[in-house]
C-alpha angles and dihedrals in degrees: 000000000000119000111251110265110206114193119207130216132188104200106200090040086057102038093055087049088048093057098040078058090050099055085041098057089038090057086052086061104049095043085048109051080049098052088039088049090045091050098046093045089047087053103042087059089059105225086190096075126243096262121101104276095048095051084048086055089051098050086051098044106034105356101115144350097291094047115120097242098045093044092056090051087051103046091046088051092051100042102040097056079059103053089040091055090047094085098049095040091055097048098055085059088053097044082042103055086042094052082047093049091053095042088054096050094045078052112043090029122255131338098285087064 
């Protein structure tokens, strides 16, 4: 038989980390969404020009799925709803153990039992 494991969590301690996650992930966001705008709005002016060697450039910079500039879009877009997601989910973890563990106590009686 396994030994018992106990996890321990400080509440206030987490919750204050969670939400320091959370405005950080929302400032990645935000700075996000305005560098990705920037970018695509950079790109679809073509700086590059409209003769031969700038819509080269572009075919090889932005033109497709597996193109250096548009990789990186799409990985940021996909990455950054993530991180921004990470503080609030782990404060509802938090805010969830601690409504179990006084549920469990209201239940079982106090903390000796």
């Amino acid at each position: 038989m396994s030994e018992l494991r106990e996890t321990f969590v400080k509440p206030d301690a987490a919750l204050e980390g969670a939400n320091s996650l959370g405005a950080a992930g929302a400032r990645l966001a935000m700075s996000w969404r305005n560098l990705a705008g920037t970018i695509e709005t950079l790109n679809g002016a073509r700086p590059w020009g409209d003769d031969e060697p700038g819509n080269e450039f572009n075919k090889n910079y932005l033109g497709g799925e597996n193109q250096p500039a548009q990789k990186v879009l799409e990985m940021g877009n996909g990455l950054v709803p993530v991180v921004e997601l990470l503080g609030p989910t782990v404060k509802g973890a938090v805010e969830g153990t601690v409504d179990v563990d006084e549920m469990t106590r209201a239940l079982f009686g106090g903390e000796d039992k």
